[in-house]
N, C-alpha and C positions, 0 to 999 in steps of 0.2 A: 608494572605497566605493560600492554600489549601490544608492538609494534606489529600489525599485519604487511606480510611480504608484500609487494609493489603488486598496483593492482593496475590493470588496464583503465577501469574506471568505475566510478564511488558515485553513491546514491545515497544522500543524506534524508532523513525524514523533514518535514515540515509542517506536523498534524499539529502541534505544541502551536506555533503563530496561529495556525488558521483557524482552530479551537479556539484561542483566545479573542481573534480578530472578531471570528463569530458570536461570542459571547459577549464582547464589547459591544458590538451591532446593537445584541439582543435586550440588553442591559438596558443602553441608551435610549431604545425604540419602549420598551416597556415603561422605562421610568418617564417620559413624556405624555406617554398617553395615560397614565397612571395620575398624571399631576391635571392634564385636561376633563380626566373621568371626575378628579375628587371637584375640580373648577364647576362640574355640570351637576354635582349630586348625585352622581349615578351610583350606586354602594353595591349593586350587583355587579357591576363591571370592575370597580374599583377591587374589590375579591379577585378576581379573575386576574384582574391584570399585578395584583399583591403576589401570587403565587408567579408568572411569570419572573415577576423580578427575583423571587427568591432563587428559584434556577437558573435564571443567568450568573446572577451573583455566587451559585454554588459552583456554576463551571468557570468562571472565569476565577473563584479562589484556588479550585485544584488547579485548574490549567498553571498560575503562579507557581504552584506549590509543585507539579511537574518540572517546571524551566528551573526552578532553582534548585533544583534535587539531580535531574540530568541533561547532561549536553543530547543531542539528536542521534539517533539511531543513524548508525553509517552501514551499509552494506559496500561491500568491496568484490567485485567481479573480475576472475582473473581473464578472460575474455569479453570483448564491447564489440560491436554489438552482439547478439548471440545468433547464433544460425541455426538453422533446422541440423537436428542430427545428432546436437554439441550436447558436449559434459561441461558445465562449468564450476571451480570452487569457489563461494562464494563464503567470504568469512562476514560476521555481523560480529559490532563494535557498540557499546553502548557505555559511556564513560559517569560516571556519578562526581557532582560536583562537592556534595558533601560526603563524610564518611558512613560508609555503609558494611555492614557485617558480609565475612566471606560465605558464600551457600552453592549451590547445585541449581537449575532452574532448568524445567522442560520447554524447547522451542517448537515451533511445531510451523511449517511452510507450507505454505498451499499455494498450489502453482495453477491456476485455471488461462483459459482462451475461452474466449466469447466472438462468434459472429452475429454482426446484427447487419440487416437488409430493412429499408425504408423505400415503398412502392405506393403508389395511388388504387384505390378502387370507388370509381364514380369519384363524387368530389372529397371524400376521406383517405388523409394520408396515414398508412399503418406501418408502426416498428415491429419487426418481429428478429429477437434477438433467441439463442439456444447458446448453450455452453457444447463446446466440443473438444473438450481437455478438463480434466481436471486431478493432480495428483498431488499426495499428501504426503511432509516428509516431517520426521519425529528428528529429535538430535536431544542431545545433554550439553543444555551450556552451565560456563562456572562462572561464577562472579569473585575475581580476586585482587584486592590492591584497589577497587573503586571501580574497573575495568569487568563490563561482563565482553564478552567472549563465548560465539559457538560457530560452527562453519558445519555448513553441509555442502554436497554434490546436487548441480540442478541442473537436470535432463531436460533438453526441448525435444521434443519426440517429433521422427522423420515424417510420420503417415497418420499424424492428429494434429487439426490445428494449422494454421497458415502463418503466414510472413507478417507482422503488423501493418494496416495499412486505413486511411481512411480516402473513403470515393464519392464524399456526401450522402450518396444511397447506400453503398455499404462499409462496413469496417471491421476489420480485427482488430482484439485488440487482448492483449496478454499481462496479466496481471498476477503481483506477487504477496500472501499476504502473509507477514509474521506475527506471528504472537508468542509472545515469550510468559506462562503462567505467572502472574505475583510478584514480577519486576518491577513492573509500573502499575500504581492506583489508577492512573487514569487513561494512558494509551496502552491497550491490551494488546489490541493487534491494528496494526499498521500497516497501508497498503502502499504498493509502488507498482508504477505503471512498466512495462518491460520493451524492448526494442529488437526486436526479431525482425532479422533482414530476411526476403528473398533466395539465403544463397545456402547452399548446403555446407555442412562442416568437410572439410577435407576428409574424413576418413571415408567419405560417403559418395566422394566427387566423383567417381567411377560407374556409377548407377548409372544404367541406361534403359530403354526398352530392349532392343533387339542390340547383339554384338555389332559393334564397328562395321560398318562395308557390308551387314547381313541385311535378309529381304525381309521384306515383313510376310 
């Protein structure tokens, strides 16, 4: 079993509920309108809405078939929030409730920042959102004992990318995505929202424009 050293703070996944929540929705929402279609004689829609139900019913089996096979993906952050500048480790936890064979698996992190600005022109409101970061990190995790297990280094870079923040009209916003190849049948890759302050890492705190008490 893999006890990860003490972390500042933990970020557990939650796609397994919301997958499923969605799926329930979807389920629900099809098989009534499916029972109203067959009540009207409608056989073209009743098709249409036949196949609906088969896909919800298929995501809501694996999503089962996910929850009972593993506990949620924990990320562990040895720094919260992260600051412009910073190195953080960040180890990833993913625990199997049934038994599963020992193997090697490739992770793979992608770290992006997104700005989006929301303005008027005439009476049309326009989003216009660009990515302005994006980095990709490879690792080798192992799966042993039911326990996967991989940890990389995650750069927030000083001069890409801003603080998180939202202002109605604009917002950053920084996002982490994993995927781990043939772990999971059905959550490949997984996203998590990130929290980047304002404030620079200490090694960095010294940056200035012009030296102390100098003229511009």
């Amino acid at each position: 079993m893999v006890h990860p050293a003490p972390a500042a703070h933990v970020m557990v996944d939650d796609t397994s509920s919301s997958v499923a929540g969605c799926g329930g929705a979807l389920l629900v929402g099809s098989l009534l309108a499916f029972v109203f279609a067959a009540s009207s004689g409608s056989t073209v829609f009743m098709v249409i809405l036949g196949l609906f139900l088969l896909l919800a019913l298929a995501v809501v089996t694996w999503t089962i078939l996910e929850i009972r096979r593993w506990e949620p993906m924990e990320l562990h952050f040895s720094n919260w929030p992260l600051e412009l500048g910073s190195s953080t480790t960040v180890p990833v936890i993913r625990r199997a409730k049934q038994a599963v064979p020992d193997a090697s698996y490739k992770l793979e992190a992608e770290l992006e920042c997104e700005e989006s600005a929301t303005y008027t022109v005439g009476t049309d409101t326009r989003t216009d959102t660009r990515e302005v970061h994006e980095d990709e990190i490879v690792v080798e995790g192992h799966l042993r004992d039911r326990t996967f297990s991989a940890t990389f280094e995650l750069d927030i870079p000083l001069e890409r990318g801003a603080p998180s923040m939202d202002l109605g009209n604009n917002k950053v916003e920084w996002k982490l995505d994993i995927d781990v190849d043939d772990l999971s049948r059905l959550m490949a890759k997984i996203a998590f929202t990130l929290d980047v302050v304002p404030a620079l890492d200490s090694k960095h705190r010294n940056i200035q424009d012009t030296p102390l008490g100098g003229s511009r």
